[in-house]
N, C-alpha and C positions, 0 to 999 in steps of 0.2 A: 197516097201517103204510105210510108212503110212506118209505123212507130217500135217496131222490134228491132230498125235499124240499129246498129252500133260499130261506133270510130273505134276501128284499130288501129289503126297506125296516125300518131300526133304528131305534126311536126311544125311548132310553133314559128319557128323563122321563117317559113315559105308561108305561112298564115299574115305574118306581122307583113313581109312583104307582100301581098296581095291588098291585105287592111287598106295601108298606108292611103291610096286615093279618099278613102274615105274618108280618115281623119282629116286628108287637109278641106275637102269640100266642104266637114260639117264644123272645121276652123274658120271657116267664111261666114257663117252662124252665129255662132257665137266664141268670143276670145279666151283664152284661156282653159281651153277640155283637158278633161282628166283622160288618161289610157289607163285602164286596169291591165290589160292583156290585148293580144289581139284579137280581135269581134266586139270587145266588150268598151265603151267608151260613156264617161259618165259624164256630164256640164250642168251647172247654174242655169235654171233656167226661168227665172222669175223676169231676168231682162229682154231676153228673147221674146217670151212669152209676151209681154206686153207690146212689142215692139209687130209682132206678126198678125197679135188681135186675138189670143187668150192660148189655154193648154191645147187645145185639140185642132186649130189651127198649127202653130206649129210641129205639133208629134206628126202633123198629115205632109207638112212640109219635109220638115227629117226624112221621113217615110219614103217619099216621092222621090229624095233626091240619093239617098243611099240607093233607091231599087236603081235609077239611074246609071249611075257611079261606076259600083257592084256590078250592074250586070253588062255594061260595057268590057270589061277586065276578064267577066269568069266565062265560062259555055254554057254554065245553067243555068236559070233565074235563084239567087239566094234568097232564101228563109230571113226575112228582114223583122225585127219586135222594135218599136219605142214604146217605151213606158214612161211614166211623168208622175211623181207620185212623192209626199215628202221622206227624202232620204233614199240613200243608192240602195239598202235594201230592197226595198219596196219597190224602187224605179227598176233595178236590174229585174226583178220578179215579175212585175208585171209589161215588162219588155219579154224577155222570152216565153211566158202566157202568149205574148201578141204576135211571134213570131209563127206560132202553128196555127194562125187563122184570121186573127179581127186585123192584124198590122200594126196599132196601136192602141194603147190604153191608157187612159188619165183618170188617175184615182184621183177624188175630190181632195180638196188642202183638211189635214186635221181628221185623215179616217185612213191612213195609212194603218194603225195597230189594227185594226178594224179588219183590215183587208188582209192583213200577212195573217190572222188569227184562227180560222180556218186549214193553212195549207198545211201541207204533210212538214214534218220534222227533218226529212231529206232534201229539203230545200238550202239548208245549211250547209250540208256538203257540195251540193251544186253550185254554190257561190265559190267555193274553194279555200273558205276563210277556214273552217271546224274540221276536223279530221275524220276521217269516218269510223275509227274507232268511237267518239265518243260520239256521232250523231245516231252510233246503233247502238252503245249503251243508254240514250235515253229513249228508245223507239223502246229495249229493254225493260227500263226501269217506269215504262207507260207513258212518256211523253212523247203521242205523236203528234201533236202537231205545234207550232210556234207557237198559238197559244198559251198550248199549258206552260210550256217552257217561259212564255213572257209573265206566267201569272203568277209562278215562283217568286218569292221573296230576294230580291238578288243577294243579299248579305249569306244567305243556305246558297245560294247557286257557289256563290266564291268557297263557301266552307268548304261544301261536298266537292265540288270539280275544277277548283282553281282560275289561274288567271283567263285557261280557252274557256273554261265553262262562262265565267262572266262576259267574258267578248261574246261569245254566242248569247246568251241570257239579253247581252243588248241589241245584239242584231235581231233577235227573235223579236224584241218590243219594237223596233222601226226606230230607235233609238240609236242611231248610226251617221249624224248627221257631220259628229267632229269628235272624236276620241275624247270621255270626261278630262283626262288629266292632260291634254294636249297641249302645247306650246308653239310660239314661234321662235324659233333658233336666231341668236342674232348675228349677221351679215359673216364673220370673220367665222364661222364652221364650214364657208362654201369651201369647195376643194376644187380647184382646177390646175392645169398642165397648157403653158402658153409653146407650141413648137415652134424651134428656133428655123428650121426649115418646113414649107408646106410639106405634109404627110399623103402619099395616094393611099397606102396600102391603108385597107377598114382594119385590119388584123392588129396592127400596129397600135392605133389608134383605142380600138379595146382592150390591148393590154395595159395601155398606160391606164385607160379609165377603170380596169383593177385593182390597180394598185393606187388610184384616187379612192374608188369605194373602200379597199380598206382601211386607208387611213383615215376617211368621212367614219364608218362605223365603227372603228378604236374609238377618234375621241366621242362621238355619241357613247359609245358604251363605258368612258371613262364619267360620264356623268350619268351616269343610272337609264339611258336616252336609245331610243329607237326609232327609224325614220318612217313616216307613214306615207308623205307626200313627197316627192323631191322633183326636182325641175331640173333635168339637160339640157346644154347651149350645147352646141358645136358651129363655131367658125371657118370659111375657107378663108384663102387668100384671097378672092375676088368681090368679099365682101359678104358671101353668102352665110343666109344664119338660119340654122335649126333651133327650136326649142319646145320642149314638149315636156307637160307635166304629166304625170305618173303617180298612180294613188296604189297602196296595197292596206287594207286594213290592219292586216297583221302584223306590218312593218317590211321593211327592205333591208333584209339581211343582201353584204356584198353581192354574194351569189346571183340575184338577181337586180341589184343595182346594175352591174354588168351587163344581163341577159336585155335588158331595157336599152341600155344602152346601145348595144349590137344590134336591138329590133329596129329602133331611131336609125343608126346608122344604113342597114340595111334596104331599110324602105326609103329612106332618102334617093340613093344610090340608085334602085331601082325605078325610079322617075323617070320618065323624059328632060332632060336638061335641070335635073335638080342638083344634081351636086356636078358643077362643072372645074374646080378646084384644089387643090390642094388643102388637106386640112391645117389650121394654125393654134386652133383653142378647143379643148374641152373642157368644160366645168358644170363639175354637180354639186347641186345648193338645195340643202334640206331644207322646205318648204313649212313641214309639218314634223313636229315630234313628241314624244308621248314616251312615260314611264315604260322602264323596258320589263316586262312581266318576268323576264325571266324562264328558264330550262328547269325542271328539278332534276338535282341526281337520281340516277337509277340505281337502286338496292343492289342488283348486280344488272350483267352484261354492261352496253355502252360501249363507249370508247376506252381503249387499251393504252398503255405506252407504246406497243406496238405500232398502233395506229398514228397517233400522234406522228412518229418518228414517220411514218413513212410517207403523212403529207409534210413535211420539213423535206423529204427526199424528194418530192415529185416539186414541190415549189424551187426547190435549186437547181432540178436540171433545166426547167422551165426557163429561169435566168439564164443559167448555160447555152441550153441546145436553141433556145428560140420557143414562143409561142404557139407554134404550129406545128414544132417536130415531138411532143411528148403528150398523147394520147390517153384516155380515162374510160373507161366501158361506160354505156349508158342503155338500159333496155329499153327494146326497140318494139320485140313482139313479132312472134311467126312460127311457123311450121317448122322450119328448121333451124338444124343447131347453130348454123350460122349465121342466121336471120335474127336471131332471138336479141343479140346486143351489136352497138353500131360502137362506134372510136369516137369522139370528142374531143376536142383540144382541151387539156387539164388549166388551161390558164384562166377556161370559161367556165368551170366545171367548180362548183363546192364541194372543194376538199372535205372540208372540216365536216360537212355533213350531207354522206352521199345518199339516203334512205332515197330523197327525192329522182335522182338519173338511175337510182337499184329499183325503185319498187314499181313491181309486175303488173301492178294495179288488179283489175279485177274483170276483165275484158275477155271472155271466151277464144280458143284458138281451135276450134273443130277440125279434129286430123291433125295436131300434133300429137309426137312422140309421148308417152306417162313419163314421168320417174321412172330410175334414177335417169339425170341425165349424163351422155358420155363424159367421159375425163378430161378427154381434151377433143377440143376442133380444128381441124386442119386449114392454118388460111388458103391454101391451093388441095383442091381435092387431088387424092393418089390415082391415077389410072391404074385400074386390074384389069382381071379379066374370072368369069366363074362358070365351069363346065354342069351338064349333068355325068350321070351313072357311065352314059356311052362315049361322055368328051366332046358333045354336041356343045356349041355355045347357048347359054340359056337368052332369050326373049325372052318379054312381057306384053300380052297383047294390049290390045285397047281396051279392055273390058279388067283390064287388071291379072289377068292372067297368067303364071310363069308356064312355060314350055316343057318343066320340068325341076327336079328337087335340087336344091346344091350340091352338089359332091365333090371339087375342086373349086379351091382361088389359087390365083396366080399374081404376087404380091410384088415388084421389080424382079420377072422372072425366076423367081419361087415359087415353087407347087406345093399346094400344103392342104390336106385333108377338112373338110369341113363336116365337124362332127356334130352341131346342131345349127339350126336358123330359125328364123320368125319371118312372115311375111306370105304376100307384100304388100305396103301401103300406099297407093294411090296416091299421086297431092298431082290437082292441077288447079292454079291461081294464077289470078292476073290475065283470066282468059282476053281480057277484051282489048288489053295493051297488046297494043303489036310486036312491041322489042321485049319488055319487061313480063310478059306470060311464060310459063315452064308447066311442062309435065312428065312427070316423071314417079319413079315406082321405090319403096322403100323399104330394106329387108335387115337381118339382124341376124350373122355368122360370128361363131365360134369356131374360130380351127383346131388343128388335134395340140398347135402350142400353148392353146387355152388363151389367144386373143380372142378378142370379142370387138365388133366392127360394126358402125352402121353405116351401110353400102346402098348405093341408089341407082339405075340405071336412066340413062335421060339420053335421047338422043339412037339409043341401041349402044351407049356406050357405057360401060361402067367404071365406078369410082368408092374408094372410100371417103367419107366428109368427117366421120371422126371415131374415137375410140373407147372403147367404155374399161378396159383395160391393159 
């Protein structure tokens, strides 16, 4: 066990596509599963249950057959939790409890508050519903653990911390079974796109189911309404049919109507002999809906007219240039400056609210660069070249060592005095990939024109990757 482990690098869609066998295996189970996300998959299980011979029968079956599945597809054995417990709080909880050791766990019916009461207050942000701003202003304000947060009065919960604070206040009590104000939408809010010709390209295919989401979440938000459950078809021409229900407590803003979409389509795709067709139908049909809580303005910063205007400009070139030729930064995370954010198709991307593909999260990068960071990054690094005092070319050994002080770069055959530098920093990652490992050494010149550069040697060759002025 390493427990000081932690994931730096996220990449949902290569997760969704690995998922995929799973879900269809434990769609053989029982009908109708919810996907939260990929790993995370929630179901009814009172019929199961009965039908296998009680709770701990089947969470050993689940068990058995995800480690199966799973470990057919990966090279490691995965870290597998069922938990069985009333309400997805409680079950997702004592699912990943069961993943670092018993396998599974089944809380008794009616001792769920019982069980969540106890565990630390960071459990809310683990689930991904609470933000972690306020799950540390109540570890602050002395609520650590679900408990005290459930024993709160909910009517002060909504006064003091609004509509997240009462969504957490119920997730904390195990009170998470069906959103209080929830509805069923009736039949004519689905939203689908019938193609007049089969579609191969997926690309294609999730654009159009963007511009389904938004016009699914307009009219939701023309009635006060936001989606919590929604259900994708997707149809080929050969008769083949996807459909997969989708849960987010918080609701499904487009942004991730979309993202679900793309995952569905992708792990489809990804099968052996699963999508052999042309597509012909997508349709998304809000399942579940629930008063929409609402954003409050912010006293100041927020979004700008600037802003605004400028997703208005990136959704028309989108129409224009195609969905795959106009690009969004999304951070990625790494050592270097060109590592740190990757491109995005903006057509998959929430314009209107980028915090989620900006924010750094909170993920250590040991041997990256401080503040400030360069001005700009070079998408092809400049080949130099940098002398010492005598015009000897400078090394770096293995042990990190330079050969000697900068005294000369040579910038497209310009010689130009190097009056200070920093260095050098070592980075070697990705030792154990054969293609995808580097090593290399990282230094920081001023020349006497008062540029400022940070230059890397990799190979015996150097380069500048960007500039800080």
């Amino acid at each position: 066990m390493c427990p000081e482990l932690e994931v730096l690098e996220h990449d949902p869609d290569r997760q969704a596509r690995a998922f995929e066998p799973v879900i269809r295996a434990i769609a053989e189970l029982a009908p109708r599963i919810e996907v939260v996300e990929p790993g995370w998959i929630s179901l009814a299980a009172r019929g199961p249950s009965r039908y296998f011979g009680g709770d701990q029968a089947l969470a050993e079956r689940i068990l058995d057959l995800v480690r199966r599945v799973a470990g057919a597809t990966l090279d490691v054995e995965p870290a597998v939790g069922v938990g069985i417990a009333d309400g997805r709080v409680a079950s997702a909880i004592a699912a990943r409890r069961a993943a670092t050791g018993a396998g599974a766990i089944v809380v008794p019916a009616g001792t769920s508050p019982a069980f969540l009461a106890p565990l630390p207050i960071g459990w809310l942000r683990e689930l991904g519903d609470t933000s972690a701003e306020l799950v540390e202003l109540f570890a602050r304000l002395g609520l650590r653990t679900l408990g005290a947060l459930a024993a709160l009065d909910g009517g002060d919960v909504v006064a003091r911390f609004g509509a997240e604070g009462h969504r957490a206040h119920r997730l904390a009590s195990g009170d998470d079974e069906r959103p209080p104000d929830a509805v069923d939408p009736p039949p004519e809010w689905s939203a689908e796109h019938p193609f007049p010709d089969p579609v191969e390209r997926l690309e294609t295919v999730v654009f159009v189911a963007k511009r389904l989401a938004d016009e699914l979440v307009a009219r939701l938000a023309s009635e006060g309404r936001v989606c919590v459950r929604m259900v994708v078809v997707v149809e080929t021409e050969h008769g083949e049919r996807s459909e997969r229900v989708w849960y987010r407590d918080a609701g499904l803003p487009a942004a991730a109507m979309v993202e679900r979409v793309r995952w569905q389509l992708e792990g489809w795709a990804s099968q052996p002999g699963g999508l052999t067709g042309g597509i012909v139908l997508v349709r998304l049909t809000p399942d579940i809906v629930r008063g929409d809580d609402g954003v409050p303005t912010r006293l100041w910063g927020g979004r700008s007219q600037a802003d605004l205007d400028a997703t208005r400009a990136i959704a028309r070139l989108v129409g224009i240039a195609g969905e795959s030729a106009v690009r969004v930064p999304a951070w990625s995370g790494g050592r270097l400056p060109d590592e740190r954010y990757r491109w995005v198709p903006a057509a998959m991307a929430d314009l209107d609210d980028p915090s989620g593909r900006l924010d750094r999260g909170d993920g250590p990068w040991p041997g990256a660069l401080p503040a400030p960071s360069p001005s700009v990054v070079l998408a092809d690094p400049l080949p130099i070249e940098i002398f010492d005092e005598r015009g000897n070319p400078i090394v770096v050994s293995g042990r990190g060592e330079p050969s000697g002080p900068p005294r000369t770069v040579v910038v497209q055959g310009r010689r130009q005095p190097v009056v200070a530098w920093a260095g050098p920093w070592p980075v070697e990652q990705r030792w154990w990939h054969p293609s995808a490992g580097r090593r290399l050494a990282r230094f920081q010149i001023v020349t006497e024109q008062g540029d400022a550069h940070l230059v890397v040697i990799e190979h015996r060759r150097w380069a500048i990757v960007a500039t800080y002025s």
